[in-house]
C-alpha positions as CSV (number, residue, x, y, z in Angstrom):
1,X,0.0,0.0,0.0
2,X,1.1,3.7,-0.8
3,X,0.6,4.6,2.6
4,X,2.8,1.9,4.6
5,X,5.8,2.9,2.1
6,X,5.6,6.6,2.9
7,X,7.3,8.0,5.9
8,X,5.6,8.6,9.8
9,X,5.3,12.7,9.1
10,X,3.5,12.3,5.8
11,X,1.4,9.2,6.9
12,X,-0.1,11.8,10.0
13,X,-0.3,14.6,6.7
14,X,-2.4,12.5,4.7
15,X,-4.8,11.8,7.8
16,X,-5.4,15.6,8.6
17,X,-6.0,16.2,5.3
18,X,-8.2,13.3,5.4
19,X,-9.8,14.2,8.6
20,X,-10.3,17.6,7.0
21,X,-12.2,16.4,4.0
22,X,-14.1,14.1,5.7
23,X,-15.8,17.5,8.8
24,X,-16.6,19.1,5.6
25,X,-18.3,16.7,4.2
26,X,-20.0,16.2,7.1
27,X,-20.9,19.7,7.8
28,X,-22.4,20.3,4.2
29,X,-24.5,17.3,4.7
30,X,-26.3,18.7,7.9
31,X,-26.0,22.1,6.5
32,X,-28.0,20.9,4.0
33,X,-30.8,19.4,5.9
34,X,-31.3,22.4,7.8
35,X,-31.3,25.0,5.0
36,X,-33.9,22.5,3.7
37,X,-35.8,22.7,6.7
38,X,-35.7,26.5,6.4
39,X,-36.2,27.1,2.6
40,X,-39.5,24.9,3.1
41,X,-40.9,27.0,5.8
42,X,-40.0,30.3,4.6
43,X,-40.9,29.4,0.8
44,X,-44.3,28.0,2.6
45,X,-44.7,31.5,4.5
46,X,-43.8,33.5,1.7
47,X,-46.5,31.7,-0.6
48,X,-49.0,32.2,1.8
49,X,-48.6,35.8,2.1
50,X,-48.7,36.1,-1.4
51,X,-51.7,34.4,-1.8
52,X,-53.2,35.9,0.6
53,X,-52.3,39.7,-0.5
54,X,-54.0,38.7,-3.8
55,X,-57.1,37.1,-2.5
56,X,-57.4,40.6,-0.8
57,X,-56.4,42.7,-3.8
58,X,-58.4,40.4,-6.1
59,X,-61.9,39.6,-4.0
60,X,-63.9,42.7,-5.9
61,X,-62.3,41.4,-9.5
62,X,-63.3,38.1,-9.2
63,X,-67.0,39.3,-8.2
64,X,-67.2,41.7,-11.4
65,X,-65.5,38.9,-13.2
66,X,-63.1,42.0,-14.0
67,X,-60.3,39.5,-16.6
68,X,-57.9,42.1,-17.3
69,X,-57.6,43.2,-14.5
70,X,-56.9,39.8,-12.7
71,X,-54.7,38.8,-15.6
72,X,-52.8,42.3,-14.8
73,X,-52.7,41.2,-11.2
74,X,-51.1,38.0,-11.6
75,X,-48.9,38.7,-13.9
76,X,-47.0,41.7,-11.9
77,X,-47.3,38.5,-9.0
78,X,-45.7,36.6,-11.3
79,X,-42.6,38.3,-12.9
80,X,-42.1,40.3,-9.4
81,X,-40.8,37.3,-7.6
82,X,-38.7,34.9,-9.0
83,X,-39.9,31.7,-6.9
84,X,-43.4,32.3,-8.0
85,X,-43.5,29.7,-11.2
86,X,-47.7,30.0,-11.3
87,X,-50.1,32.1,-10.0
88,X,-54.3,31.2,-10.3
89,X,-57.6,32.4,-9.9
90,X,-61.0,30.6,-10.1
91,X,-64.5,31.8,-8.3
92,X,-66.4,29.9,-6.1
93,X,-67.7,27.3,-8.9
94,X,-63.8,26.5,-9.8
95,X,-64.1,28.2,-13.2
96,X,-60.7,29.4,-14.1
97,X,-60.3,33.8,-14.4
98,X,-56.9,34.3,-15.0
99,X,-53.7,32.2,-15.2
100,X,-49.8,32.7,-15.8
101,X,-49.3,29.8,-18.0
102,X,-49.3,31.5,-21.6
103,X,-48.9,28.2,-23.2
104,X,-51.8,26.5,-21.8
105,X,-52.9,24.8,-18.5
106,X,-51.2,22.1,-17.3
107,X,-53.6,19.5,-16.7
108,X,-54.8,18.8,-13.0
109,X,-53.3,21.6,-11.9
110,X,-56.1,23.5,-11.1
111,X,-58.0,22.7,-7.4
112,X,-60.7,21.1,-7.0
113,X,-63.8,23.2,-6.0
114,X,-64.2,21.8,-2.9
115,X,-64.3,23.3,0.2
116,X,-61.9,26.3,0.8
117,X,-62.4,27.9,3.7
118,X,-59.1,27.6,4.9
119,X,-55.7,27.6,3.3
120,X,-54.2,24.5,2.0
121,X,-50.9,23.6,1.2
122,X,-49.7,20.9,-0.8
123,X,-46.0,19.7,-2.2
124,X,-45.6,17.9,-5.5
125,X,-42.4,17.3,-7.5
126,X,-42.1,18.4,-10.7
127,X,-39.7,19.0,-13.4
128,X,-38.4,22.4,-12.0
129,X,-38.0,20.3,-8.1
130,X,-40.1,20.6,-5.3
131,X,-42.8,22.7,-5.9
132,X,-45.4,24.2,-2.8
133,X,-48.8,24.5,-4.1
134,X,-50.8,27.1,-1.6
135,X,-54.6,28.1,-2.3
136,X,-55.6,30.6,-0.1
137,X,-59.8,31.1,0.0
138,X,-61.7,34.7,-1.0
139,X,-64.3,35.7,1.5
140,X,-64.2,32.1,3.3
141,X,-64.2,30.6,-0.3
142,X,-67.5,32.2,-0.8
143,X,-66.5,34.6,-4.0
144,X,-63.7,31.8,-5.0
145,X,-59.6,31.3,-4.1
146,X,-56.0,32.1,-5.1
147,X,-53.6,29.3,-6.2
148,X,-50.5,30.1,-5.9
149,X,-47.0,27.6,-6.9
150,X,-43.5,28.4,-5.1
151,X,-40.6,27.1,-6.5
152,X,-37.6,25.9,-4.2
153,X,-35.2,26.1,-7.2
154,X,-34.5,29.9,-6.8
155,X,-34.2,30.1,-3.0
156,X,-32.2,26.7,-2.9
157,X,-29.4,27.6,-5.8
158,X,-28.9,31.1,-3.8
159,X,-28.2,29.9,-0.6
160,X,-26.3,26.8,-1.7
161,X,-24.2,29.2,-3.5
162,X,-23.6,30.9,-0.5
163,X,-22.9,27.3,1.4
164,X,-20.3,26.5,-1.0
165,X,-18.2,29.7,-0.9
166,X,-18.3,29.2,3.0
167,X,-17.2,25.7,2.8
168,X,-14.7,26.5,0.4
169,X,-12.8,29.0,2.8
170,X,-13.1,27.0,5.5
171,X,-11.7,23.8,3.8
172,X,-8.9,26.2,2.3
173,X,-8.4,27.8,6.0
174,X,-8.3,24.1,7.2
175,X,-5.7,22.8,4.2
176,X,-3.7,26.4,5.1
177,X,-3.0,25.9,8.9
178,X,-2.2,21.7,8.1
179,X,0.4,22.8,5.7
180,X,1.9,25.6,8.5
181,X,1.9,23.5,11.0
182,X,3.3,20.3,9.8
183,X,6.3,22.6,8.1
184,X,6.6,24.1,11.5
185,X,6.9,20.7,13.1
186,X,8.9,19.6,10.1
187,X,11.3,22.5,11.9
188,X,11.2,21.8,14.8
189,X,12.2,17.9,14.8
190,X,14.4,18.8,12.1
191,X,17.7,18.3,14.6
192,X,16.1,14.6,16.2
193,X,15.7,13.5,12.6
194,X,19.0,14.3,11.8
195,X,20.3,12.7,15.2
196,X,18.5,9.2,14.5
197,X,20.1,9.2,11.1
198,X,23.4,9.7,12.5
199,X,22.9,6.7,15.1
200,X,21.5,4.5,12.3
201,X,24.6,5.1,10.6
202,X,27.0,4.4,13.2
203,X,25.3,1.3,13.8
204,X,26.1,0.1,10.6
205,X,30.2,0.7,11.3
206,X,30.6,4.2,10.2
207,X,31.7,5.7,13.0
208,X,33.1,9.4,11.5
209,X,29.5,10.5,11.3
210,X,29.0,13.5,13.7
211,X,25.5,15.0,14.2
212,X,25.4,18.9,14.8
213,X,25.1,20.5,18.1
């Protein structure tokens, strides 16, 4: 094996370094969970407050069955925020007012009328990741409800981003004081090093060999 045929110093190097690798490793993966812990709930939050702004800005609209404007409304929504992939707006019989998707409706998609009195939250997978579906209810459900779909994608590549860069310094701090400090022990047992190959070699007869003072 490479390891038994290299020396004590560089065997103990090659295990800090290895040590290294393996705390950031380990320290992505649970920084990881967590910030997918929080990107749910805030995404989840965020959605809902969305939803619910345009159930209130919308409630008159959807009475006066006002299109333009609710197409208007959801599309500023829309291209405001970039984790909002779809925004939706049916009345109280589920009959679809106004939509983001200019290239047609995706297919079950839309909620069922059913009872909306209170918000509902669902999370799907689709082909852009996890996606959180939110309806929030107009006036109890009684004029209609807002649909609302949040993307993780956005929120996720910005903070892993941000994950990386900090894991990158700290592996690079990590790699910078190994290196220091092995040269700096590499220093300091320069002189015993030098000692035990002076007594190997007089061991083996040559007895003119004189190690430094």
């Amino acid at each position: 094996m490479i390891m038994s045929r290299l020396s004590i110093y560089y065997r103990i190097l090659a295990m800090a370094l290895f040590i290294i690798a393996l705390l950031s490793f380990a320290i992505g993966l649970i920084g990881r969970n967590f910030f997918d812990d929080i990107i749910r709930q805030q995404l989840q939050k965020r959605g809902m407050e969305i939803a619910t702004n345009l159930a209130s800005a919308g409630g008159n609209y959807i009475l006066m069955e006002d299109v333009y404007n609710l197409y208007e409304l959801v599309e500023q929504t829309s291209t405001s925020r970039e984790d909002v992939r779809y925004v939706l707006i049916a009345d109280s019989k589920g009959r679809l007012l106004a939509h983001t998707f200019h290239e047609g409706m995706p297919v079950g998609l839309l909620a069922e009328p059913f009872d909306f009195a209170e918000p509902r939250i669902l999370t799907f997978r689709s082909n852009e990741g996890l996606m959180h579906d939110i309806v929030v209810p107009v006036e109890n459900g009684a004029v209609g409800y807002v649909q609302v779909g949040m993307s993780e994608a956005y929120m996720r590549s910005a903070i892993y981003l941000h994950m990386r860069d900090a894991l990158l310094i700290v592996l690079g701090v990590c790699v910078l004081a190994v290196v220091l400090s092995s040269r700096i022990s590499a220093v300091i047992t320069r002189p015993i090093r030098e000692l035990a190959t002076v007594a190997e070699a007089i061991t083996k007869g040559q007895l003119d060999m004189r190690a430094a003072v």
